[in-house]
C-alpha positions in Angstrom: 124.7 23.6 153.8 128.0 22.1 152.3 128.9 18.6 151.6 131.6 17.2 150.2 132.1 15.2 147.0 132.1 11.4 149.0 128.9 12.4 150.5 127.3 13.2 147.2 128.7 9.6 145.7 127.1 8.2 148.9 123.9 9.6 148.2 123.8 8.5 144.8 124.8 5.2 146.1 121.6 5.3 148.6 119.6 6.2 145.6 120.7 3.3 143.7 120.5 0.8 146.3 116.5 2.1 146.8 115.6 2.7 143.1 112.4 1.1 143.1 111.4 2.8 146.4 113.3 6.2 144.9 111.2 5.3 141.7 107.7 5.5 143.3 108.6 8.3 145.9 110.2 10.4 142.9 106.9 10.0 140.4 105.1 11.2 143.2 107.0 14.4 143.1 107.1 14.3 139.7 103.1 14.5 139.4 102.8 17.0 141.7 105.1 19.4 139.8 103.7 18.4 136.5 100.1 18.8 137.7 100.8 22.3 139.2 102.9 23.7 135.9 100.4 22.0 133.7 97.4 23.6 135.6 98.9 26.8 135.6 99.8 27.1 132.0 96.2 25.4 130.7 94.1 27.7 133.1 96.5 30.5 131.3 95.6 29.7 128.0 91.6 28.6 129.1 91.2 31.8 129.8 93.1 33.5 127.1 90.7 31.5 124.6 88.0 32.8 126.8 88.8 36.3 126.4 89.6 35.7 122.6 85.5 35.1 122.3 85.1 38.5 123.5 88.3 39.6 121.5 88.2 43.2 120.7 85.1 44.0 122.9 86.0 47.2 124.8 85.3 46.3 128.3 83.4 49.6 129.5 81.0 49.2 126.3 76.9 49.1 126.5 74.7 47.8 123.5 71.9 49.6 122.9 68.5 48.3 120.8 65.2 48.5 120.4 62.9 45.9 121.4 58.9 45.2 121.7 57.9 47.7 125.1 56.5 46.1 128.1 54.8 49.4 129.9 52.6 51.8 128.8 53.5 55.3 128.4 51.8 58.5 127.8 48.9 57.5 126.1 50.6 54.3 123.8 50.1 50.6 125.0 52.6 48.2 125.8 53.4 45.7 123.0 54.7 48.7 120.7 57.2 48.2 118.2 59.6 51.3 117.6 63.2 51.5 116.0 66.0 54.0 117.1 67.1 57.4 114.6 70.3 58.7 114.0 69.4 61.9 115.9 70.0 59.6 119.1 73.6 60.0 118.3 73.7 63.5 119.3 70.9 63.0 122.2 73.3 60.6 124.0 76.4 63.0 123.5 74.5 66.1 125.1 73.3 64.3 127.7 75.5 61.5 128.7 78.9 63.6 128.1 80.6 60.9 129.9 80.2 58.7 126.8 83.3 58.7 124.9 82.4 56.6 121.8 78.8 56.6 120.3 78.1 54.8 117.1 75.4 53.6 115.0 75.4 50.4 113.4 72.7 49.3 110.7 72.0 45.5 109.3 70.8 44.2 106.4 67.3 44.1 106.3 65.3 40.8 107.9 64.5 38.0 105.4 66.8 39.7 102.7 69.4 36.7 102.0 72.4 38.4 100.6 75.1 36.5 98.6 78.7 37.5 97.6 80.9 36.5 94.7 84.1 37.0 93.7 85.4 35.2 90.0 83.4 31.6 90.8 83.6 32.0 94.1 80.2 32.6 96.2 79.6 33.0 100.3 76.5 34.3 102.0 77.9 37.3 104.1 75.9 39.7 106.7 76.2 42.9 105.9 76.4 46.0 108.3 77.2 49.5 108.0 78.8 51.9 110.6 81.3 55.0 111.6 85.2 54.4 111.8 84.4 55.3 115.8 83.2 51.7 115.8 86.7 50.4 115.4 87.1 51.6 119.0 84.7 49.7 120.3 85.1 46.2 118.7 89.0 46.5 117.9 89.1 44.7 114.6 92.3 42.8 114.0 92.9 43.7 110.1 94.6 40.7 108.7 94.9 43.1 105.3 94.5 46.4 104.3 92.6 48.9 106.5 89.1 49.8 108.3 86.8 52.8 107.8 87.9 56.2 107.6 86.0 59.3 107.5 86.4 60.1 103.8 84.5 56.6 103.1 81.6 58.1 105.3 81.6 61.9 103.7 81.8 60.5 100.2 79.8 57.3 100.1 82.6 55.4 98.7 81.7 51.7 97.3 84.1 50.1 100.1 84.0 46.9 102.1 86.4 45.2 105.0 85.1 41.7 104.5 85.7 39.1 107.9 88.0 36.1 108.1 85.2 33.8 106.7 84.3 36.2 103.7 88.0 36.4 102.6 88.4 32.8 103.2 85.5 31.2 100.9 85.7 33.9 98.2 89.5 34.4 97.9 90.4 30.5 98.1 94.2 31.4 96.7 94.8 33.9 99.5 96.7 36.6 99.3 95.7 40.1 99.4 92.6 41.0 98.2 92.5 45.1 98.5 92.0 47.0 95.8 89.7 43.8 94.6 86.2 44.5 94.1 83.5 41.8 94.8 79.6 42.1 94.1 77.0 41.7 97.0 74.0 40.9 95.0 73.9 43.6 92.5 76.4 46.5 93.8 80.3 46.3 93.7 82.4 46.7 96.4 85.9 47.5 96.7 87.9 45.3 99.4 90.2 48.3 101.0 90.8 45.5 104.4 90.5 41.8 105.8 89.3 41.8 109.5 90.1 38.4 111.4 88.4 39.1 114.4 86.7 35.7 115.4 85.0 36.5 118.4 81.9 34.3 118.6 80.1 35.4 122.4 79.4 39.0 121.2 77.1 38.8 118.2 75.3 41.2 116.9 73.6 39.8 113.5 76.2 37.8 113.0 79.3 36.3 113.9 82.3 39.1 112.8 84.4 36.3 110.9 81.2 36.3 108.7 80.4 40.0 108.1 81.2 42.6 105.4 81.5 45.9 107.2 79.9 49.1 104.4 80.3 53.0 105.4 76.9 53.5 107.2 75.6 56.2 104.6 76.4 54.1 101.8 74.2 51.9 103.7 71.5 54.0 104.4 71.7 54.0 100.0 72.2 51.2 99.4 69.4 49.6 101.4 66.7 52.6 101.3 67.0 52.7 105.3 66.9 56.2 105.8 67.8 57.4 109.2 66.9 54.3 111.1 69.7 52.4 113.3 69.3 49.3 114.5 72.2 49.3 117.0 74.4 51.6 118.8 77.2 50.6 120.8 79.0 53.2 122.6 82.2 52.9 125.5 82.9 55.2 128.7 85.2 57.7 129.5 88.8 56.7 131.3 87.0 55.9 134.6 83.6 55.9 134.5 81.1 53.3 135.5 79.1 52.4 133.3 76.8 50.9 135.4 76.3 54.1 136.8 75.0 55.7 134.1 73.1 53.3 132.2 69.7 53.9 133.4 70.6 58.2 131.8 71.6 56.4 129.0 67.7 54.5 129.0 66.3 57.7 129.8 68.0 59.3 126.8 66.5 57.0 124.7 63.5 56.0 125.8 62.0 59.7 126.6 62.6 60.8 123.0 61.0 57.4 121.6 57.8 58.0 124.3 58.9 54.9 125.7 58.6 54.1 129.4 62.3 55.0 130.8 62.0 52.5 133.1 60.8 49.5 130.2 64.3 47.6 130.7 63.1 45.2 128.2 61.8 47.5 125.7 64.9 50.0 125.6 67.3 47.3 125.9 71.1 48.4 127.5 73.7 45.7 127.9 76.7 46.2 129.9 79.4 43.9 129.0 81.4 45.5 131.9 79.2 43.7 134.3 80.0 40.3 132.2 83.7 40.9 132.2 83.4 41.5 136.0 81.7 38.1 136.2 85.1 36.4 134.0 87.4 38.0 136.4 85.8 36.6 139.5 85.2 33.5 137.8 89.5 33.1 136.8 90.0 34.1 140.4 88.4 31.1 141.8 90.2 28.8 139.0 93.1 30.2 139.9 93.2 29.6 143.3 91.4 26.4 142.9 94.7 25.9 140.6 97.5 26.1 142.8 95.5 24.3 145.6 95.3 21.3 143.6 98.7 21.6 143.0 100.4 22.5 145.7 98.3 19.6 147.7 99.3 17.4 145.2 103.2 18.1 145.3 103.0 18.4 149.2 101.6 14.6 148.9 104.8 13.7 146.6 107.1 15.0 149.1 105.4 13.4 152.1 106.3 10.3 150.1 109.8 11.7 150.3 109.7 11.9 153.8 108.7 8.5 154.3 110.8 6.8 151.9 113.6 8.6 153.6 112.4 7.5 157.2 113.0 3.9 155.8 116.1 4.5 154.8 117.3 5.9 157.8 116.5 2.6 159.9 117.8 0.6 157.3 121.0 2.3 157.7 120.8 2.8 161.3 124.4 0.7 161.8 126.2 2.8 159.2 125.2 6.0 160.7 125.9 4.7 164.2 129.4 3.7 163.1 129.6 7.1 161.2 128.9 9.0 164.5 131.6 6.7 166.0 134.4 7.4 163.9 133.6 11.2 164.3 131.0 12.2 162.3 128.7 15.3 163.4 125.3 15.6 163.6 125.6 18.5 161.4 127.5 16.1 158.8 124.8 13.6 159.0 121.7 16.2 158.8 123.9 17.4 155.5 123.5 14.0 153.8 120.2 13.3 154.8 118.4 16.4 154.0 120.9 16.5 150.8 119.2 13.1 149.7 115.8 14.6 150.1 116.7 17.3 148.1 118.4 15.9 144.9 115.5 13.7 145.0 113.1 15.8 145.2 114.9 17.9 142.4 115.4 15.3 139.9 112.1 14.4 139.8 110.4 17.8 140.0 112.5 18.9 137.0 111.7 16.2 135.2 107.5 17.2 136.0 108.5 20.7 134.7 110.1 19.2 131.5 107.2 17.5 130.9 104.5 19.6 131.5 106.5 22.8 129.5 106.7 19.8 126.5 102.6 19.1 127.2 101.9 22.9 126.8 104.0 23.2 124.1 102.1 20.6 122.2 98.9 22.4 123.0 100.6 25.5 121.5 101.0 24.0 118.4 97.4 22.8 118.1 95.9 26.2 118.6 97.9 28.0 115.8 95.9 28.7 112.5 97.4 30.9 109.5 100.6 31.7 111.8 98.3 32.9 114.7 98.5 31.6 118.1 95.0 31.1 119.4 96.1 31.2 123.1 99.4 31.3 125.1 99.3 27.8 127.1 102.8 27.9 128.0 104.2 29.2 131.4 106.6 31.6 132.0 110.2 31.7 133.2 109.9 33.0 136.4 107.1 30.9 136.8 109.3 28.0 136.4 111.4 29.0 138.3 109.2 29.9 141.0 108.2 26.2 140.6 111.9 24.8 141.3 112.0 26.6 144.8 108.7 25.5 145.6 110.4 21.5 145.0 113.5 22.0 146.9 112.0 23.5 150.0 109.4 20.9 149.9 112.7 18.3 149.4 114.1 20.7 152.4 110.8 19.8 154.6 110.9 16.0 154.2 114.2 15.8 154.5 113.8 17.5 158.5 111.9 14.6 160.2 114.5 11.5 158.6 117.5 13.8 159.5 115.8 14.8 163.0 115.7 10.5 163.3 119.6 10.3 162.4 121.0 12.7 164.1 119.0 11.1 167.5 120.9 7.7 167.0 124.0 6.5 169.2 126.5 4.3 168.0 125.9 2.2 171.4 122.0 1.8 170.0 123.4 1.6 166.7 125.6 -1.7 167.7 122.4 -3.0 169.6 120.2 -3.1 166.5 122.9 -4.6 164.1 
């Protein structure tokens, strides 16, 4: 479609002589584009800060833990308290050899308040201990330093990696605090790395931000707790389904405990591959619920277009009657009308874009802490640009019907109705 540069001056000219009609028509547009950009880019960054709860969570991962049984088994009632060994360890990697990752985590006894200081500086902390292996299971995001490695474990080392909170109230002046030691009641610890993980929908015990993280035998030490673990999280193999074999994993468990293998509630296995199953089913629908809102409201915006433009056509019915007089093709007046539709259409949907990208941009800014962005709001180029094509074919569209209604008028009709 080509036009030449006295068309273009004449549709500016129609633009001008209509602004507050072009005005009205063009915010319509406008809205639309901005509501679809700004839709997509906050549903992007929803569900980034979504995810960010579950930050680190591997997503093939179950939880196991003991709980109170619910069914009698050989001989013991229901109602029966029990606890889990470290010997489970090695049960579930004989007989679950799809298991990749299997790790013990033990807590700080119940009722024991715990209290850290550092200088004058005091926080009240939860303390765990666990293997380096657990690192592949909830992926700490070490802000400083390092995590556990296996010469902690073998030699019992006096070590900590303290969370975001920990770090926070006890080393107000920042900076890096390895190589620091602090004292958890009566033991020293050194700092060797600063986790800020901030996941808050996966506790165990405890939010991460707040924990400080001890080699699991120094644990067992430190805390008289023998070979007891109160939690082990382990992940699946590339492809397996952990769905699949979760009730093995039960019956791993359970059998050497004398527990019912089918007590669900007193063997307790939670699959958080089921829950991010749920998320991804649950985006899906926001998603398209996304662009349906959007694209139905820019497709209202350029209806407006196309009725704006109908109106201008009969008020000009005389000039593009004389037009076709003097020589002017249909093809000539279909350029300018459709062209009108178009820049129209354009302007205001770039402006929508600008606007929304500026919105998101903002929202960016609120969701950075300590130089890290919480969640990626803005959209991306293609996107954009995906956006811009989506406003001129709609300007395209209602331009047809108006150009459809010029081309169709004679100069003899065109005489009549002046």
């Amino acid at each position: 479609m080509r036009i030449d540069i006295d068309s273009y001056r004449e549709i500016l000219d129609t633009l001008s002589r209509n602004k507050s009609r072009s005005f009205l028509t063009g915010f319509g547009v406008f809205w639309g584009v901005f509501m679809l950009v700004a839709l997509i880019g906050g549903g992007q960054g929803l569900k980034e800060m979504l995810e960010k709860t579950f930050d680190g969570f591997a997503q093939n991962t179950v939880m196991i833990w003991a709980q109170q049984t619910t069914k009698p088994y050989k001989g013991f009632r229901k109602g029966r308290w029990w606890s889990m060994e470290y010997k489970d360890i090695e049960r579930l990697h004989q007989r679950v050899p799809e298991l990749d990752v299997v790790a013990p985590i033990l807590f700080a006894p119940w009722g024991r308040s715990n209290t850290a200081y550092y200088a004058d500086q005091r926080t009240s902390p939860r303390i765990q201990g666990t293997l380096p292996e657990y690192a592949k299971v909830v992926a700490p995001r070490m802000y400083y330093g390092r995590f556990l490695n296996e010469m902690d474990i073998l030699e019992k080392r006096k070590v900590c990696v303290i969370g975001k909170k920990i770090y926070k109230d006890l080393f107000k002046e920042g900076g890096d605090p390895c190589g620091k030691k602090i004292r958890v009641d009566s033991t020293y610890f050194e700092v060797i790395g600063v986790d800020y993980n901030t996941n808050s929908s996966m506790n165990f015990n405890g939010r991460a931000e707040e924990k400080i993280t001890l080699p699991i035998t120094l644990m067992q030490t430190t805390y008289n707790r023998g070979h007891q673990v109160d939690l082990i999280a382990a992940t699946g193999r590339k492809g397996v389904v952990m769905s699949k074999i979760t009730p093995r994993i039960r019956e791993t468990i359970a059998r050497a405990h004398y527990i019912d293998p089918t007590d669900e509630q007193g063997a307790m296995v939670f699959n958080t591959e089921v829950l991010f199953q749920m998320l991804d089913n649950l985006f899906r629908g926001v998603n398209f619920l996304i662009w349906l809102v959007g694209l139905g409201t820019l497709l209202a915006g350029a209806i407006g277009v196309s009725n704006i433009m109908m109106v201008t056509v009969r008020e000009r019915t005389t000039e593009i009657g004389i037009r076709r007089a003097i020589g002017a093709t249909p093809k000539m007046i279909l350029s300018q009308i459709i062209s009108e539709s178009v820049v129209l259409t354009l302007v205001a949907g770039m402006s929508g874009i600008l606007f929304a990208v500026l919105i998101l941009q903002m929202l960016e800014l609120g969701n950075t802490e300590d130089g890290i962005l919480a969640a990626h709001f803005q959209v991306g180029f293609w996107t954009a640009i995906f956006a811009a094509l989506i406003v001129s074919a709609m300007g395209v569209l209602a331009g047809l019907a108006p150009a459809a209604r010029a081309m169709s008028i004679k100069p003899v009709d065109a005489m009549r109705d002046e």
